[in-house]
Backbone bond lengths (Angstrom), bond angles and torsions (degrees), N, CA, C in turn:
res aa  C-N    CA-C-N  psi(-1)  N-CA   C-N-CA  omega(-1)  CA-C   N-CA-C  phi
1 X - - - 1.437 - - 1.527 108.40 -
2 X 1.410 123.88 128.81 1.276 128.22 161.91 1.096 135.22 -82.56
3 X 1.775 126.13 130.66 1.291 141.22 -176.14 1.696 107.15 -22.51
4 X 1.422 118.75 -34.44 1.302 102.04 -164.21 1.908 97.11 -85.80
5 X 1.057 105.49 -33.83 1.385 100.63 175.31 1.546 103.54 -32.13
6 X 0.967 128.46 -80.24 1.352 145.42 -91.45 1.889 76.81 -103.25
7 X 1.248 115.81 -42.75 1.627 114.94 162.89 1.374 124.23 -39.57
8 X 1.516 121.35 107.97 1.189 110.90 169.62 1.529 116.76 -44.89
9 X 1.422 121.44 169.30 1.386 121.57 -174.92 1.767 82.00 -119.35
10 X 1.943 107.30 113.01 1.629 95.34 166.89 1.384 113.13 -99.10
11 X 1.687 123.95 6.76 1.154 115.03 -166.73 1.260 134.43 -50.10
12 X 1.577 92.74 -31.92 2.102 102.59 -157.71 1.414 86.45 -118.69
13 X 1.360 128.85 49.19 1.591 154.38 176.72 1.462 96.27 -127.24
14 X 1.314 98.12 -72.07 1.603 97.73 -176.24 1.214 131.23 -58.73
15 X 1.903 103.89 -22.97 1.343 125.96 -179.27 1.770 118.59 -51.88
16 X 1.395 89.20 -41.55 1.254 112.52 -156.88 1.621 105.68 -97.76
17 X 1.428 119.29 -34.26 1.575 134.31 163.10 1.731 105.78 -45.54
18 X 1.604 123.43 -52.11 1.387 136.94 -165.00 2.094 92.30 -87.02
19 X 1.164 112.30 -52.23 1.713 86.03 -179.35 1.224 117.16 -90.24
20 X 1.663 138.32 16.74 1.091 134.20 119.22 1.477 133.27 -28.19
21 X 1.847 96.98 -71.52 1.809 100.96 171.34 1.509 117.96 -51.73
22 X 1.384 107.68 -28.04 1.478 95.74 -172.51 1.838 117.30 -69.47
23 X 1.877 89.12 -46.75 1.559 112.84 -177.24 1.991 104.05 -36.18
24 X 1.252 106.32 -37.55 1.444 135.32 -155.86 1.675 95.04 -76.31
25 X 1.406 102.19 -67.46 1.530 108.13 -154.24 1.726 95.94 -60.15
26 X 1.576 113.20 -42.49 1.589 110.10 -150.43 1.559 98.72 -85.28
27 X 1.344 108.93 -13.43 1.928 122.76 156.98 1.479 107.01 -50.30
28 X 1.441 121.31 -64.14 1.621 115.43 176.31 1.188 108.34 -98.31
29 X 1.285 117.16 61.71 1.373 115.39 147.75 1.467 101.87 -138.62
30 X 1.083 132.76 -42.06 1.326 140.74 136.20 1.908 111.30 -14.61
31 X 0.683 124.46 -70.50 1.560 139.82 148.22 1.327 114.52 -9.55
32 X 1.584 99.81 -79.95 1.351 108.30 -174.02 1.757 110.26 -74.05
33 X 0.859 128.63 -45.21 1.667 137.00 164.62 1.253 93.05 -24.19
34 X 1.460 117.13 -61.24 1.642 111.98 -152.29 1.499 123.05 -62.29
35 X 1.493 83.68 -45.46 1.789 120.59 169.60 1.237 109.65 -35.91
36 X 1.869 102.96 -61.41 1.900 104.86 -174.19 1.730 99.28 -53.11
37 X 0.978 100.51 -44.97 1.681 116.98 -156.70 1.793 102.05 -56.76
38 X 1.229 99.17 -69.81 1.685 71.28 164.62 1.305 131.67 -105.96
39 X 1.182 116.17 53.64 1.714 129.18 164.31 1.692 90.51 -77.59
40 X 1.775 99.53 -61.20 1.473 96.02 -168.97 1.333 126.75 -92.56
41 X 1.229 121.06 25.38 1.501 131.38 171.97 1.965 95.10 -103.10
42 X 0.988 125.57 -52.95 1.379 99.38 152.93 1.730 163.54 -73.13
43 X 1.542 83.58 11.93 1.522 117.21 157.77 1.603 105.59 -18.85
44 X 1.434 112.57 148.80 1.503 100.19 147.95 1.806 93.05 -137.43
45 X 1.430 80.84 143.30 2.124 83.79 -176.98 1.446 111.10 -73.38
46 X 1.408 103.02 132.31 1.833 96.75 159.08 1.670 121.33 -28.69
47 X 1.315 110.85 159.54 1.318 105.15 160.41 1.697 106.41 -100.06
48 X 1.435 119.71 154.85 1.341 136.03 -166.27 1.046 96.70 -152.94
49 X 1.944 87.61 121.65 1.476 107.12 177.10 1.778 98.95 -123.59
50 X 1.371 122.40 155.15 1.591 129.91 146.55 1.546 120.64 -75.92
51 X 1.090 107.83 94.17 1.817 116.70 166.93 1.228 118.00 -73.33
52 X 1.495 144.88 -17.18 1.658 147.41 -155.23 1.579 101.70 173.60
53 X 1.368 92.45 164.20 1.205 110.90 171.47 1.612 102.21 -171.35
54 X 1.477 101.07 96.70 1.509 101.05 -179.36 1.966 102.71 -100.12
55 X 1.443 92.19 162.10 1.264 114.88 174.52 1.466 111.32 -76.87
56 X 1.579 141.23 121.58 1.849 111.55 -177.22 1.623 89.01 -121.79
57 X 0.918 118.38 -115.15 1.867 137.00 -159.25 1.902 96.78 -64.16
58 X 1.156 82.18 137.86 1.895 75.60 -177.08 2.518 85.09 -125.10
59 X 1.353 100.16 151.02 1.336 116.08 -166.47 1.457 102.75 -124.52
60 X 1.631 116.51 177.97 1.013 103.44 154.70 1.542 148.80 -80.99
61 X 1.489 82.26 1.62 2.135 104.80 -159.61 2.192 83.39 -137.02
62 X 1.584 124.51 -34.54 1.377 89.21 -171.57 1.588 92.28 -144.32
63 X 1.340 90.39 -178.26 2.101 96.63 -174.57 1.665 88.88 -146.40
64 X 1.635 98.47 120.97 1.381 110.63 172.81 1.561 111.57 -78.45
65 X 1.582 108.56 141.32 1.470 95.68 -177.65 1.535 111.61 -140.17
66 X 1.523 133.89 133.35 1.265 145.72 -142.89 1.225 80.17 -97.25
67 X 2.061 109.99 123.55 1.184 98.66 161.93 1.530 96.12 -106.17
68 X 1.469 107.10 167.50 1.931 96.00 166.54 1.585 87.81 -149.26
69 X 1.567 101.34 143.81 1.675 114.21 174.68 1.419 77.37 -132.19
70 X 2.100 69.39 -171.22 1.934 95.32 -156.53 1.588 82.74 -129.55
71 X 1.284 118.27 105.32 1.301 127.02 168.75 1.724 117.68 -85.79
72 X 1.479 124.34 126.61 1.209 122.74 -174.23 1.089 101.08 -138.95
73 X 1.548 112.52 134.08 1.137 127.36 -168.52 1.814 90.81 -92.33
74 X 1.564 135.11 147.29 1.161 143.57 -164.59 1.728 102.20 -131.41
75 X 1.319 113.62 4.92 1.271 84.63 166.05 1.398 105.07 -159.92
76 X 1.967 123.33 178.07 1.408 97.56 -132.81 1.707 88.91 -107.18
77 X 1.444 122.03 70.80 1.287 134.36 177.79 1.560 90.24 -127.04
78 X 1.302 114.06 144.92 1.694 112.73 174.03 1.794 94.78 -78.14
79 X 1.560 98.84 164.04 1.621 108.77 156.33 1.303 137.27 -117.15
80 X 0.951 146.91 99.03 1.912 142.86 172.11 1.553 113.73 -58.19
81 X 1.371 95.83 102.82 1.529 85.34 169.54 1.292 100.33 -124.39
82 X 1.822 114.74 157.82 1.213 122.29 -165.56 1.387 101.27 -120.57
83 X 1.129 136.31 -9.29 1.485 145.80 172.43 1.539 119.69 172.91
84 X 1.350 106.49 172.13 1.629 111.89 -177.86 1.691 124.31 -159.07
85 X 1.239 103.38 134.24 1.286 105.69 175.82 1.519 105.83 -96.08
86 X 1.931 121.56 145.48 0.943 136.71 160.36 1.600 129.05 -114.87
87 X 1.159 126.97 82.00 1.942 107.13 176.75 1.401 101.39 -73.63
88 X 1.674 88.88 153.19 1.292 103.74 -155.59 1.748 98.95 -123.89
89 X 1.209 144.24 148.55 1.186 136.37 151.59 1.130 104.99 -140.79
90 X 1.743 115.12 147.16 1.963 113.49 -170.00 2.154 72.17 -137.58
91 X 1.673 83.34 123.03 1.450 96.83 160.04 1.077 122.15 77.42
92 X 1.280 105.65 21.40 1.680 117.11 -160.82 1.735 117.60 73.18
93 X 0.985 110.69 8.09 2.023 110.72 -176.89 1.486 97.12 -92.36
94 X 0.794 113.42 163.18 2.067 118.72 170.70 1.134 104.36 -136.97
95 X 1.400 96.40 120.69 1.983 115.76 -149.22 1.546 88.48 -91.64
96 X 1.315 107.78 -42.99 1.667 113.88 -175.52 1.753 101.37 136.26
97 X 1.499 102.15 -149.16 1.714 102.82 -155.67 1.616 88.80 -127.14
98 X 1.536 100.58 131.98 1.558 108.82 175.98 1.587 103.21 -106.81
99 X 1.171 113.94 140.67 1.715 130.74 -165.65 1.196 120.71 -108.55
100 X 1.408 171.04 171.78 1.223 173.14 16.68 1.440 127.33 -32.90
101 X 1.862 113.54 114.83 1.235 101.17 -169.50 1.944 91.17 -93.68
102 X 1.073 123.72 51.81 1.554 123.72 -178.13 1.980 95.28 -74.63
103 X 1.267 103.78 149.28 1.263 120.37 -164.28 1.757 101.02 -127.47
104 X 1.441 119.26 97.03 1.727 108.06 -179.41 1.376 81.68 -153.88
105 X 1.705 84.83 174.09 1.471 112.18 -173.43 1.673 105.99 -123.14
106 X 1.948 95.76 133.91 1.323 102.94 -166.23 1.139 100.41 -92.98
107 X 1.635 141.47 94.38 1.902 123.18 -174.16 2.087 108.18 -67.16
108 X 0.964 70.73 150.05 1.661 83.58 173.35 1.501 117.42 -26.05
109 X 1.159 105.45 141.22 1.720 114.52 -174.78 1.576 100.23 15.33
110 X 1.730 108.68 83.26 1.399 106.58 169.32 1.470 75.69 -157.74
111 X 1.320 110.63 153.16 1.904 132.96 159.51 1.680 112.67 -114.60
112 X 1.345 106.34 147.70 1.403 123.61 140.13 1.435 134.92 -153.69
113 X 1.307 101.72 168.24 1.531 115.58 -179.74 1.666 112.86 -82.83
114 X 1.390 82.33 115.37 1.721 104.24 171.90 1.318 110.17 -94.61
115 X 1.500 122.32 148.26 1.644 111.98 157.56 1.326 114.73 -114.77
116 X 1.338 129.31 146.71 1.768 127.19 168.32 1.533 95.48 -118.55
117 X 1.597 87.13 167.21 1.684 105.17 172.64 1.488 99.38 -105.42
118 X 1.369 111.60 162.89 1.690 127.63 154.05 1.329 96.11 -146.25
119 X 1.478 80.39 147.24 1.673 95.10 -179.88 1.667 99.54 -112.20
120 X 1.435 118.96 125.67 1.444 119.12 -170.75 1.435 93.43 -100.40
121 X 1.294 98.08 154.38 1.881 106.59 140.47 1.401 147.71 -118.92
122 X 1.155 95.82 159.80 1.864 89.41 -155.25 1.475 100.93 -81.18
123 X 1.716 110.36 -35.07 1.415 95.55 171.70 1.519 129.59 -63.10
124 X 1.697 118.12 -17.41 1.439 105.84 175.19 1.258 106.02 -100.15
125 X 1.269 141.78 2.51 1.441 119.88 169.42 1.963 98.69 -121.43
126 X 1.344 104.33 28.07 1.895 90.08 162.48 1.291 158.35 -0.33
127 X 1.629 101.74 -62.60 0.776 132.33 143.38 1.843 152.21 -88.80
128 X 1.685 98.60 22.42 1.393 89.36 -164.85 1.875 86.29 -140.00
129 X 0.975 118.56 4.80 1.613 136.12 -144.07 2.009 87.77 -88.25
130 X 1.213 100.86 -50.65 1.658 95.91 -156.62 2.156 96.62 -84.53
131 X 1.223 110.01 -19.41 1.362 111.40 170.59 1.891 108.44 -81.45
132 X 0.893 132.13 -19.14 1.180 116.34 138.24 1.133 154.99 -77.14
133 X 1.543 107.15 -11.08 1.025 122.24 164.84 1.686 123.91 -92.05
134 X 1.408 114.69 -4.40 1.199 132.11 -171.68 1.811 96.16 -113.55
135 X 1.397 121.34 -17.87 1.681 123.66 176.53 1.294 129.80 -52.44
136 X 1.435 132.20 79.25 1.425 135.06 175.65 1.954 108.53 -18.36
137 X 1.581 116.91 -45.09 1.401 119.33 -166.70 1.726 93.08 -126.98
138 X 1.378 116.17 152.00 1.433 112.73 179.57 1.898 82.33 -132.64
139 X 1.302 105.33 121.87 1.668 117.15 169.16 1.260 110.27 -89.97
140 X 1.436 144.83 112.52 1.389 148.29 -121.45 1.249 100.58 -147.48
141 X 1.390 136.17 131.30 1.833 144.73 112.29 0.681 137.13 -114.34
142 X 1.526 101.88 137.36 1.587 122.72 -163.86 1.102 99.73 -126.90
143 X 1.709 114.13 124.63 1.727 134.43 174.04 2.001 91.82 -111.24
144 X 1.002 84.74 86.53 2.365 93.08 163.13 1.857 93.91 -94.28
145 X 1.710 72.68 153.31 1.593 102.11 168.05 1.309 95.98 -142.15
146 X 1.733 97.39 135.92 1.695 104.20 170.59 1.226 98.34 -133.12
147 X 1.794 86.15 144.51 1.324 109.86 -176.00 1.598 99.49 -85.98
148 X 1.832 110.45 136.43 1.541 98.98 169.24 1.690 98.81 -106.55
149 X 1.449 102.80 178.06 1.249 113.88 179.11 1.911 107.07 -125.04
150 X 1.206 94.89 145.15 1.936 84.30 179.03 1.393 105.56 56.28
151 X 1.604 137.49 35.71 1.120 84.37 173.34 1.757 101.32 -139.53
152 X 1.510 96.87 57.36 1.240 112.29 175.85 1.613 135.84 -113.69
153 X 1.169 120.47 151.47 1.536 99.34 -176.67 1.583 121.53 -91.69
154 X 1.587 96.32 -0.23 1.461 108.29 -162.59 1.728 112.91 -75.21
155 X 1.530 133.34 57.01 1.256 140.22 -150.31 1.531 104.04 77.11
156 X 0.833 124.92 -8.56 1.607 122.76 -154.51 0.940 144.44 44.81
157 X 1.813 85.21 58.41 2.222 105.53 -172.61 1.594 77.85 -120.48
158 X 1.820 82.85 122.87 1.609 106.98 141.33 2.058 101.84 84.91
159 X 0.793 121.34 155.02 1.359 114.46 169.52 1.818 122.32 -107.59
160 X 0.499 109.91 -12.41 1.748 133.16 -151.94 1.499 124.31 56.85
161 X 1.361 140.77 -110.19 1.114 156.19 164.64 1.647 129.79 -127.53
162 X 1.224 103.51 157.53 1.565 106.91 137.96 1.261 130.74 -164.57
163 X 1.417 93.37 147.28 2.238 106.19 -163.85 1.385 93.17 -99.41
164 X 1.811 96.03 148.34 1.143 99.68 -176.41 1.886 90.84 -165.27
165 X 1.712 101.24 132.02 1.650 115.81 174.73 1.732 111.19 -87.14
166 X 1.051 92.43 157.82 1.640 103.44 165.25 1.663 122.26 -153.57
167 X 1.158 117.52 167.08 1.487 97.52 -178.66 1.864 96.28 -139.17
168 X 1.348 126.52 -174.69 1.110 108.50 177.91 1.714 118.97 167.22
169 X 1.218 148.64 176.26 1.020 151.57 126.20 1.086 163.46 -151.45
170 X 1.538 126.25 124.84 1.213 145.33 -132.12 2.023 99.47 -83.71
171 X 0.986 112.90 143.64 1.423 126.74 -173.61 1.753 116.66 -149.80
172 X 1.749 105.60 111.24 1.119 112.28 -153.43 1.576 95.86 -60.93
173 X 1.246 131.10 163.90 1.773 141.50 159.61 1.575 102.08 -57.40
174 X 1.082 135.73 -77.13 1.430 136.31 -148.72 1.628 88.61 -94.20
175 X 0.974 174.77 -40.37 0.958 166.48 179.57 1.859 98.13 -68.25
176 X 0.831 120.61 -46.15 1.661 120.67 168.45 1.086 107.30 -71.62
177 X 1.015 147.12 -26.56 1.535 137.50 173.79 1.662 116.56 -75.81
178 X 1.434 100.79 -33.62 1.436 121.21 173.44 1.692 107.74 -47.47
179 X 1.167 100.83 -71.53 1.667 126.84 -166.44 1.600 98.93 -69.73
180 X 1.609 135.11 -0.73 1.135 138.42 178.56 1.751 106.28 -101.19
181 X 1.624 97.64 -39.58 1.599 91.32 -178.15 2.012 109.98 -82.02
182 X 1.470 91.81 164.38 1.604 93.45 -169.35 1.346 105.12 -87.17
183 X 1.644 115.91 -16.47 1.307 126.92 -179.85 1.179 115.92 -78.90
């Protein structure tokens, strides 16, 4: 009998040990993918409303402007959000996208008021700038995306997002009170 005989053969042992682990690993990851996947397909989005829109720093080229909504969380899971984008359009114009990297937690069926900035410009809205600012009613949409934090199942890196439209319109106080009296 020869030396090599007498050697077990571990090759197609090991063969089979290594596409096991693999068969295994890409099994729970597959798993977990799915998991994230519908954690956030059954999402339900906040509701998002526009509360204000003040005028702040005026420039020679732009005018920063405070937006603030009323974010409500609608269902009875808390939310982490770590920031949010809002585009904004009043009257049909598209002012652009107001930002906040503010980081809070929305608890279950509870709302609040956030504020963002946008920075406008005077050269792209020229002409449309002093009629909004002179507008008794501002007719408004807002497409936000919020970023969540933690709030994934996928290892629990990162949260992803969620987008969400609204439509709406804003009606100044004293200018509505105006157009109410007969005097």
């Amino acid at each position: 009998m020869s030396i090599q005989s007498r050697i077990p053969d571990y090759s197609k042992a090991l063969f089979y040990s290594k596409s096991l682990c693999l068969q295994r690993a890409f099994s729970l990851l597959a798993i977990l993918l799915l998991a994230s996947g519908c954690s956030s397909i059954n999402r339900t989005p906040p509701d998002v409303s526009l509360v204000d829109v003040q005028f702040g720093e005026v420039a020679l080229f732009e005018t920063t402007l405070t937006v603030t909504t009323r974010i409500s969380n609608v269902t009875n899971e808390p939310l982490s959000i770590s920031g949010m984008v809002h585009e904004l359009s009043l009257n049909g114009i598209r002012l652009g996208k107001a930002v906040s990297n503010e980081n809070f937690r929305l608890g279950a069926l509870e709302s609040e008021k956030v504020t963002s900035k946008l920075e406008l410009s005077h050269l792209k809205l020229a002409f449309n700038l002093q009629d909004l600012i002179n507008s008794p009613k501002l007719d408004y949409e807002l497409n936000s995306e919020f970023f969540l934090s933690g709030q994934s199942l996928l290892l629990g890196l990162g949260g992803g997002s969620i987008k969400v439209q609204n439509s709406g319109t804003l009606i100044s106080g004293s200018r509505q009170a105006a157009k109410a009296s007969p005097y």
